[in-house]
Each structure stands twice: as structure tokens, then as C-alpha cells.
PAZAPA-4460 file (N, C-alpha, C; in steps of 0.05 Angstrom, whole numbers, plus 32768, in hexadecimal, padded with zeros to 4 digits):
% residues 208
    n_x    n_y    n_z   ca_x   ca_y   ca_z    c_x    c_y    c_z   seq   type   mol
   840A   8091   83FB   840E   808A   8417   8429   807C   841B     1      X     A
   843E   808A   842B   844A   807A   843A   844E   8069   844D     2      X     A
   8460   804F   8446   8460   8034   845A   8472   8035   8470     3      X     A
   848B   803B   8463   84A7   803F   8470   84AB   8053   8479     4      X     A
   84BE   804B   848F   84CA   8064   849C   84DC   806F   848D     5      X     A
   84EC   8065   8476   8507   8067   8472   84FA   8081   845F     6      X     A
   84EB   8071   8455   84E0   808B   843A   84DB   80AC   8445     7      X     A
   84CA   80A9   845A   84C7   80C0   8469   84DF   80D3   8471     8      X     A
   84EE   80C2   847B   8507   80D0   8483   8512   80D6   8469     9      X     A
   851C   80C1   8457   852B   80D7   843D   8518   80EF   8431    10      X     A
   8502   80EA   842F   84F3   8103   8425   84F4   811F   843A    11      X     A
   84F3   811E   844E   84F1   812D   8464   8509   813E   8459    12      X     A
   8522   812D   845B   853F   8134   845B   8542   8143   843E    13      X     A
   8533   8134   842B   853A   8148   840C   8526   8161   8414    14      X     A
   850C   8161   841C   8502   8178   8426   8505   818F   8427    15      X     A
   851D   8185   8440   8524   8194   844C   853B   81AC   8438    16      X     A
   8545   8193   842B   855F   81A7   841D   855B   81B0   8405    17      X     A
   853A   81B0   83FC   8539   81B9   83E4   851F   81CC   83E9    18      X     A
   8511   81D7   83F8   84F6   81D4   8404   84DD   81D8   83F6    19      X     A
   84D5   81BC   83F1   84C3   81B1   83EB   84A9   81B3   83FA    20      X     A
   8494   81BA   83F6   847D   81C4   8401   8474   81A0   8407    21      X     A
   8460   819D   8420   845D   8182   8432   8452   8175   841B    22      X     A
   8441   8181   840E   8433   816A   83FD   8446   815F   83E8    23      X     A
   845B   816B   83DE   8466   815C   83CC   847C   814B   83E2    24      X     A
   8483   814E   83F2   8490   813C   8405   8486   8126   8408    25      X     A
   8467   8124   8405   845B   810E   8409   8461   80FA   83F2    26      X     A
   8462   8104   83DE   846D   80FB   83C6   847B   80F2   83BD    27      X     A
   8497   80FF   83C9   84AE   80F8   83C4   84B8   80DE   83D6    28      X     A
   84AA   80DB   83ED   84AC   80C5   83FC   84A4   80AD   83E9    29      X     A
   848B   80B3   83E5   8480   8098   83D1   848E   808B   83C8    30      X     A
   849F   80AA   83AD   84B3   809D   83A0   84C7   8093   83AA    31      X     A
   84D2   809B   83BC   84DC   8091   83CA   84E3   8073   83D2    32      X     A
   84CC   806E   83DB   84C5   8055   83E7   84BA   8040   83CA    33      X     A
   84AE   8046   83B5   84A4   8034   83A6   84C5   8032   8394    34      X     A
   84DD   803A   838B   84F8   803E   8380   8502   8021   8393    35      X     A
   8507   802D   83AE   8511   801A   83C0   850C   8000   83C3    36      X     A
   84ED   7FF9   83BD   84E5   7FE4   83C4   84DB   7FD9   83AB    37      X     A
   84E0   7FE4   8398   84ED   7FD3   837D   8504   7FC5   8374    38      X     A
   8516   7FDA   837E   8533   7FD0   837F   8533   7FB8   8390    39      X     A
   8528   7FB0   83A4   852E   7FA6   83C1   8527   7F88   83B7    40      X     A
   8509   7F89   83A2   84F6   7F6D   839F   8507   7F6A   838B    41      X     A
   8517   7F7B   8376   8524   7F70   835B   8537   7F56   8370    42      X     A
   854B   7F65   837C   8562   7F53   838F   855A   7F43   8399    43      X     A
   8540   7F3D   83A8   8536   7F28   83B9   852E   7F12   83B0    44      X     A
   851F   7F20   8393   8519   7F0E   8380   8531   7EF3   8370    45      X     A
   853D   7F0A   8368   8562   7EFC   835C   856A   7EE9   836D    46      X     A
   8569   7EEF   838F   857A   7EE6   839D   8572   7ECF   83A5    47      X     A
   854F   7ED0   83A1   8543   7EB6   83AD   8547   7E96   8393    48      X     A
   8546   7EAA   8381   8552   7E9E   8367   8565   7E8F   8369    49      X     A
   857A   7E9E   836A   8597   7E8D   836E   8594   7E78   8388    50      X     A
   8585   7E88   839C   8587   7E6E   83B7   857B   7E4F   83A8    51      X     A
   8561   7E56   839B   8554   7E40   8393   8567   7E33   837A    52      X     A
   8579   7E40   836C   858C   7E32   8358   857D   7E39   833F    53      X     A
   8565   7E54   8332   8557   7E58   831F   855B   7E77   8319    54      X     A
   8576   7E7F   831B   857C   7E99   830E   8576   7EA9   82FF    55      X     A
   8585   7E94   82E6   857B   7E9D   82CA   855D   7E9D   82BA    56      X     A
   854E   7E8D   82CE   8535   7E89   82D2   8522   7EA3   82D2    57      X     A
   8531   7EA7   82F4   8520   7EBF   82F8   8528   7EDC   82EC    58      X     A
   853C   7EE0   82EC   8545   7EEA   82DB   853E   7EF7   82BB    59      X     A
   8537   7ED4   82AD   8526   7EDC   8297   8505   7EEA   82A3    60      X     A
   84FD   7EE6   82B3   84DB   7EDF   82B6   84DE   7F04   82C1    61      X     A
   84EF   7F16   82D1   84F0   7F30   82DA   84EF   7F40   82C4    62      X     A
   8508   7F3D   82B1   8508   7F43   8296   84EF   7F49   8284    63      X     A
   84E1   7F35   8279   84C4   7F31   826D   84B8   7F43   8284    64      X     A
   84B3   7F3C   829C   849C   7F45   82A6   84A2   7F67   82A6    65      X     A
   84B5   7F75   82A8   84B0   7F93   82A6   84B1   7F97   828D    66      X     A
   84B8   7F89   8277   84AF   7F93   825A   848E   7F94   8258    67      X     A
   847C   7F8D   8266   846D   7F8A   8267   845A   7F94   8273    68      X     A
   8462   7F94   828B   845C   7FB0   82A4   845B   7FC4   829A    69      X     A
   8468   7FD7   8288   8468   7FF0   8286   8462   7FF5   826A    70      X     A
   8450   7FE2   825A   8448   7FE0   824A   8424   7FD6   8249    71      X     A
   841E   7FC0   824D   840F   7FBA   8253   83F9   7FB9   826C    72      X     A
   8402   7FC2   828A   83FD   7FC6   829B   83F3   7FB0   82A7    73      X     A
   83DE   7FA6   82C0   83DE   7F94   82C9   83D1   7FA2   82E5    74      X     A
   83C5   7F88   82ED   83BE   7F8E   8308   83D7   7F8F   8317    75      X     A
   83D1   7F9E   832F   83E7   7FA5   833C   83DC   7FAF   8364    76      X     A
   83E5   7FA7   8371   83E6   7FAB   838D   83E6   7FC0   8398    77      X     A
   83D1   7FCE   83A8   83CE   7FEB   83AC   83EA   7FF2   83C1    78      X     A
   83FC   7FD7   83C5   8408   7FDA   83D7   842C   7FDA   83CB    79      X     A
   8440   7FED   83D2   8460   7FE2   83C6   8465   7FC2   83CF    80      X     A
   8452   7FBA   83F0   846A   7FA5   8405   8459   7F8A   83F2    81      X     A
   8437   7F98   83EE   8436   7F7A   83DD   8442   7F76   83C0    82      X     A
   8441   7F8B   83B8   8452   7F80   839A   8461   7F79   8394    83      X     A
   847F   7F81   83A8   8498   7F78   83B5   8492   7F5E   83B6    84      X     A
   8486   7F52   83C2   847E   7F38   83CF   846D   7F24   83C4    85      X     A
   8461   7F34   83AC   8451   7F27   839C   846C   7F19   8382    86      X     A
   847C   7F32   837D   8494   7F2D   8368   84A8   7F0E   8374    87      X     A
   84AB   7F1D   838B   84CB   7F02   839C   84BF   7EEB   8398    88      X     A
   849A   7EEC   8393   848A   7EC9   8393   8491   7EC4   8380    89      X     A
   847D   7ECE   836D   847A   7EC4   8351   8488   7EC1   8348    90      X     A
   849F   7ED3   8344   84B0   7ECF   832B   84C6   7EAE   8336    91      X     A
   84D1   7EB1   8352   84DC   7E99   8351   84C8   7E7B   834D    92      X     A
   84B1   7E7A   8357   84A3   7E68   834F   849B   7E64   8332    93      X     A
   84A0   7E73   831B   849D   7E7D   830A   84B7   7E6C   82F9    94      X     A
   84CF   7E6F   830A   84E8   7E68   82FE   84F0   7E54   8300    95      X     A
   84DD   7E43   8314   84DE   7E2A   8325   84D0   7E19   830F    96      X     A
   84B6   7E20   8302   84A0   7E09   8300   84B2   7E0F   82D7    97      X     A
   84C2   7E2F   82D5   84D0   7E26   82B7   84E5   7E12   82BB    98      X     A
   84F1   7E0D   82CC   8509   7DFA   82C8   84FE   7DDF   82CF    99      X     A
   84E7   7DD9   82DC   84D7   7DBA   82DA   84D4   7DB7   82BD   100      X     A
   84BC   7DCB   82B0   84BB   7DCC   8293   84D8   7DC6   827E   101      X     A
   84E8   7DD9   8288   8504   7DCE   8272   8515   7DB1   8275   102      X     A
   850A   7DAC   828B   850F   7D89   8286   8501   7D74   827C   103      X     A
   84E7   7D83   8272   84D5   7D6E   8265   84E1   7D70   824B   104      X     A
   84CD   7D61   8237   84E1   7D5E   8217   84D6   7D83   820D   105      X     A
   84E3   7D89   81F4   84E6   7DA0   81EB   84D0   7D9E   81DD   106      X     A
   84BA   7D89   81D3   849F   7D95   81CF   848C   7D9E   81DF   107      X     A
   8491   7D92   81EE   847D   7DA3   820A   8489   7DC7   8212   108      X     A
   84A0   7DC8   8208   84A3   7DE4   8215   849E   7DF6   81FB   109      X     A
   84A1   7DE8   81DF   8491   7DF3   81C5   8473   7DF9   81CA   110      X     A
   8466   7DEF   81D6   8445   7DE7   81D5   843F   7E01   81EF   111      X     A
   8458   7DFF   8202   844F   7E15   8215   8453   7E34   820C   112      X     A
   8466   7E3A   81F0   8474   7E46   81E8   8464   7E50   81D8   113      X     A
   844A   7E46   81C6   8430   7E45   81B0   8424   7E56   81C7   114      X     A
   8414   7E43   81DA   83FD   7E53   81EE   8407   7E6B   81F6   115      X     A
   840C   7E6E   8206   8426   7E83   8214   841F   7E9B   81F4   116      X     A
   8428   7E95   81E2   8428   7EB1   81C8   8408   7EB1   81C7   117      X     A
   83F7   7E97   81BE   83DA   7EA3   81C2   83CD   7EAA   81D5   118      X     A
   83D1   7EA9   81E9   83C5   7EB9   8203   83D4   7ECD   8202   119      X     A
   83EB   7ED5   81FB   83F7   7EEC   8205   83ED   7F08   81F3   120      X     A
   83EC   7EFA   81DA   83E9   7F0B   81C0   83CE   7F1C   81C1   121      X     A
   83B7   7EFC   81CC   839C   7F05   81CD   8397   7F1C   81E6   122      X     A
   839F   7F16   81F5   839E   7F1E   8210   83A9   7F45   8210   123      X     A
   83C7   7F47   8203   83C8   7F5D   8200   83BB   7F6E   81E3   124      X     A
   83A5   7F61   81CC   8395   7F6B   81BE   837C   7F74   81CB   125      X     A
   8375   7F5B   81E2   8357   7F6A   81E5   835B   7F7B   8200   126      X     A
   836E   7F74   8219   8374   7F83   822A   8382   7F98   8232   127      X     A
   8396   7F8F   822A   83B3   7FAB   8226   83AC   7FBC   8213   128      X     A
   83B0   7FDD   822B   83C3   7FDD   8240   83AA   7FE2   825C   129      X     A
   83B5   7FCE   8274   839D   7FCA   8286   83B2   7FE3   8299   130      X     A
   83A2   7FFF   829C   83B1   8013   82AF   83A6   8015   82CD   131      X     A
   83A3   8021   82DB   839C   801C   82F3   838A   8039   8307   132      X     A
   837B   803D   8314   8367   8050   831A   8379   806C   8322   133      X     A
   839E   8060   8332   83A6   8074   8332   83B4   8085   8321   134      X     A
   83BC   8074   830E   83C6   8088   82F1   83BA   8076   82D1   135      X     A
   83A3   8083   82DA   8390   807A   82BC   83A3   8086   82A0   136      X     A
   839B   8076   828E   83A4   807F   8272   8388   808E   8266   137      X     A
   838E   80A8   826C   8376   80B9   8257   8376   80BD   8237   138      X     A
   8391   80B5   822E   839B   80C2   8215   8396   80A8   8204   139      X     A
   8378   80AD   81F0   8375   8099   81D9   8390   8089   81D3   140      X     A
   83A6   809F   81C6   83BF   80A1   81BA   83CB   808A   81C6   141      X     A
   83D8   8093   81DE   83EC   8084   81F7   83DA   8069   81F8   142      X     A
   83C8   8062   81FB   83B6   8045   81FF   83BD   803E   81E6   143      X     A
   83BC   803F   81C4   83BD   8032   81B0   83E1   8023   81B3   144      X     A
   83EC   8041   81B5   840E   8039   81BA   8416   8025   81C9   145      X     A
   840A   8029   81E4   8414   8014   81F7   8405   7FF3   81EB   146      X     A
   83E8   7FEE   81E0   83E6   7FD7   81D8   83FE   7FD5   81C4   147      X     A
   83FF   7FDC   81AC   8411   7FD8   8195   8436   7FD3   81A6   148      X     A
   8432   7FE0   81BF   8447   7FD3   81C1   8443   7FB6   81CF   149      X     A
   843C   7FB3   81E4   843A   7F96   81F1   8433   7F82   81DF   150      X     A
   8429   7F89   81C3   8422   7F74   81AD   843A   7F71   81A9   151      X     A
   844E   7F86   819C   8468   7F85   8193   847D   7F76   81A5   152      X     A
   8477   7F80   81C3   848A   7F68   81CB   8482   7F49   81DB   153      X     A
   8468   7F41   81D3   845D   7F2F   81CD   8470   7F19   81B7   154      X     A
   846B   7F22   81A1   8481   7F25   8190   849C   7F18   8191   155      X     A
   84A7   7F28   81A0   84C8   7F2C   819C   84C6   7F20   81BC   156      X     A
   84BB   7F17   81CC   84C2   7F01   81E2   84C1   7EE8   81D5   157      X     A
   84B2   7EE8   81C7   84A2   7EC4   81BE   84B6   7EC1   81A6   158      X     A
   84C6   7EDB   819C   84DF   7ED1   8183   84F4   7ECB   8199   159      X     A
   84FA   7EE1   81B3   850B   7ED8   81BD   8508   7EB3   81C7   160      X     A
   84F0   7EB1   81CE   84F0   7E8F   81D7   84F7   7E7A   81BB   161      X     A
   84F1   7E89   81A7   84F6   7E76   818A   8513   7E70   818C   162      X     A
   8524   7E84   8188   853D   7E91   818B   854D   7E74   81A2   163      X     A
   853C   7E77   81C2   854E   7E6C   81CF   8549   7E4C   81C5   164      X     A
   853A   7E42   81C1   8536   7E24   81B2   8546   7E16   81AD   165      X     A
   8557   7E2A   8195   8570   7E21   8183   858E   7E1F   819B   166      X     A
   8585   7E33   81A2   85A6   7E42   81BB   85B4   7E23   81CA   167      X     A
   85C9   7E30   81D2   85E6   7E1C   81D5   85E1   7E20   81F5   168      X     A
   85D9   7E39   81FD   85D8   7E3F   8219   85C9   7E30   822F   169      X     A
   85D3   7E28   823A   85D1   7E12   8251   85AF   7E1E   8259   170      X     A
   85AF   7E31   8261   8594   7E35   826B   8580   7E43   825E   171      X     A
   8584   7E38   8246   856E   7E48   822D   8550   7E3D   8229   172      X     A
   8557   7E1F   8239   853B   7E1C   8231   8528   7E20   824C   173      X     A
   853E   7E26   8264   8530   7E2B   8276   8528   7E4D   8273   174      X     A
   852E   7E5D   8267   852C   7E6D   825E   850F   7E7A   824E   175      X     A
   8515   7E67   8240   84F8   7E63   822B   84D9   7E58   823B   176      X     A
   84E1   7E4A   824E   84C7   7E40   825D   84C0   7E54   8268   177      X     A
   84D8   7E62   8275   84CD   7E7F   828B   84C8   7E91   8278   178      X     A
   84CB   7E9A   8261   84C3   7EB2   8254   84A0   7EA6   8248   179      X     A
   8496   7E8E   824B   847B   7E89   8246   846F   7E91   825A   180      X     A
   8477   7E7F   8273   8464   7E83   8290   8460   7EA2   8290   181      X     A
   847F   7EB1   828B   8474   7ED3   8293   8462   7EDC   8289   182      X     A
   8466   7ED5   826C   8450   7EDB   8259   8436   7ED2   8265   183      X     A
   8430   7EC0   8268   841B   7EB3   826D   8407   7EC9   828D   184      X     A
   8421   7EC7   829F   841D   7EDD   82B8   8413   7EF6   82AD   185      X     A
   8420   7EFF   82A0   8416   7F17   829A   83FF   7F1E   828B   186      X     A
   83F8   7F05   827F   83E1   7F05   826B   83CB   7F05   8290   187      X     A
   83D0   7EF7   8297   83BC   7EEE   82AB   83B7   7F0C   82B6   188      X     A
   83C9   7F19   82C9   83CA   7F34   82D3   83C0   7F48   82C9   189      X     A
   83B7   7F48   82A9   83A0   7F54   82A3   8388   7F50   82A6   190      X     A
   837C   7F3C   82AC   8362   7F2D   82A5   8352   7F3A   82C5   191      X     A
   8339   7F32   82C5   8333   7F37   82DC   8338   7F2A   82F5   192      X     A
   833E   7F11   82EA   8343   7EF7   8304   8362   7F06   8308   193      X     A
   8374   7F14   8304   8385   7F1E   8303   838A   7F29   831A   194      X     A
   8373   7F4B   8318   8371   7F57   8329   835D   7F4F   8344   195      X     A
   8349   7F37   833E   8344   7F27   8352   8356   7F2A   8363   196      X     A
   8368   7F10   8359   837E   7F08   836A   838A   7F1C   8377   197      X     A
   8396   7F33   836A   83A6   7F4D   837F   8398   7F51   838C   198      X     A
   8380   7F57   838C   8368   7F62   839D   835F   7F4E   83C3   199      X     A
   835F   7F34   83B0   8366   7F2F   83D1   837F   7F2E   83E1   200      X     A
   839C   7F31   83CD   83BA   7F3A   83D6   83B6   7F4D   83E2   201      X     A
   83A5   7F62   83D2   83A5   7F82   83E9   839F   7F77   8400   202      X     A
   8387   7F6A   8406   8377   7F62   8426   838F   7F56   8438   203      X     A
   83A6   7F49   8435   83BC   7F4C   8443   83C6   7F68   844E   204      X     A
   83CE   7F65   846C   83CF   7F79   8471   83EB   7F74   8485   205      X     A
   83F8   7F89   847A   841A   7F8E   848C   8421   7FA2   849C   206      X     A
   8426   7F96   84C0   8426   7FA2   84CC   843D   7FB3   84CB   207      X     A
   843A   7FD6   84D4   8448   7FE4   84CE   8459   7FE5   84EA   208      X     A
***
């Protein structure tokens, strides 16, 4: 289902110049519109970032979260405008409550850095990969792969947070707090209280 007008019209317009039978037009709008309005929450997201002064913050926490996304899966919003909208929240509040954390002492952001790997680790062994009713994972195969990966970069986030510990870089340890919380987010976005939560996000409703 299309939201936007904009989508309709570019699909209409490629349609037209390639001719595409209506039902895949319908499609191509989607894509359309779900491309666009990824691009749109990545920028909004960044931008709200920089307004609030937590860039590199959010930054880190976008990063993690699509290594993750397309690996491990997650509840997710039957809608593009809420997930857009769901992203521009979280992640800067996300980038906000790591740079409170990086001013506390550096065992507290060790201790968040421990939990964060065992919830994350556990979470994508017994859950991942969590797929969704409109593109189920049928393939035994593809389900084993995708866990073995989100384990793997389970992994190699929680070395990258080891990694920033030591670092010279001004915003490494704010860095390191936001690559937990994501972790931590994304651990949650599998669970059921997960898709709870999207579930009453869908019940928002945007006037067209």
C-alpha cells in the first residue's frame, strides 16, 4: 500500500515508459516510497543529531542498528511514516542518554559494555532471526545463516566497543555507550514486548 503522492506519481511515470502491467506499478511505488523514506529518516535522524550536538553518537547507534536489521530482524511497523519516525526518536535519544553515560567513570560504561554482549549474544541465540508475516524466512538454511551471523556481529560490535576503550578519539567512549544501548535496542526489538510496543505504534494513525 501506498502513502504518498510522490511515490504514485514516479511509478505512474516509470510505467508509463517502460510498460509495466498495474499490479507491478503498485509495487514499484512501494519501492518507491519505502527507498525514499529511508533515505529521508537516515538525514533527519543525522540532522537532529547534530542540532542536539550527538553526531557521532547517532551516527554510531544507525550503523549497529542496520547491521542488525538485515540480519537479525526485529519487530517492525506495518507502516514506512512510523518507522521513519520511530528511527528520528530513538536513535537520537539513544545518542543522548550514550553521551550522559560517557561522562560517568569508565567502569560503568565497562559494566554496560558486559550486559549489552549478554543480552545481545543470548537474545540473538534463542531469537534471531525474528522475520516478519510479510516476508517469512522459509529456508531451514537462510534462518541458521542469518543467526550465525547476528552472533558474529554480536561479536565484532562488543570488540569494536573493546577497541574504542583504549582510542585517543575524542568521542570513543561516547561511541562505546551507543554501540551497547543499540545493542541492547535491538536485543529488545526481538522479544515480544518488542513487537508489543510497534503494535501499539501501528494504532497511530497519519492523516493522509
Amino acid at each position: 500500500m501506498s502513502y504518498l503522492s510522490f511515490s504514485r506519481r514516479w511509478a505512474s511515470y516509470l510505467s508509463r515508459q517502460t510498460d509495466l502491467p498495474a499490479e507491478q506499478e503498485t509495487i514499484l511505488a512501494y519501492v518507491i516510497e519505502v527507498l525514499a523514506l529511508n533515505f529521508l529518516n537516515i538525514f533527519c535522524t543525522l540532522l537532529l543529531g547534530a542540532f542536539l550536538g550527538v553526531l557521532p553518537g547517532v551516527a554510531t547507534c544507525l550503523v549497529v542498528a542496520v547491521l542488525f536489521r538485515h540480519s537479525a530482524g526485529g519487530a517492525h511497523s506495518n507502516s514506512p511514516l512510523r518507522c521513519a519516525a520511530v528511527t528520528v526518536v530513538i536513535f537520537p535519544l539513544l545518542a543522548l542518554l550514550g553521551a550522559y553515560f560517557s561522562r560517568l567513570n569508565q567502569g560503568f560504561v565497562d559494566i554496560l559494555s558486559a550486559v549489552a554482549f549478554v543480552v545481545g549474544i543470548t537474545a540473538m541465540i534463542i531469537l534471531a532471526p525474528v522475520d516478519s508475516p510479510a516476508a517469512p524466512i522459509t529456508s531451514p538454511l537462510r534462518r541458521k545463516k542469518l543467526k550465525y551471523i547476528s552472533i558474529t556481529f554480536v561479536v565484532l560490535v562488543t570488540a569494536a566497543a573493546m577497541w574504542f576503550r583504549d582510542s585517543q578519539w575524542q568521542y570513543a567512549e561516547i561511541a562505546r555507550a551507543c554501540i551497547s544501548l543499540t545493542l541492547l535496542w535491538t536485543s529488545f526489538t526481538l522479544t515480544v514486548w518488542g513487537h508489543k510496543l510497534m503494535s501499539i505504534i501501528d494504532t497511530i494513525s497519519f492523516k493522509k
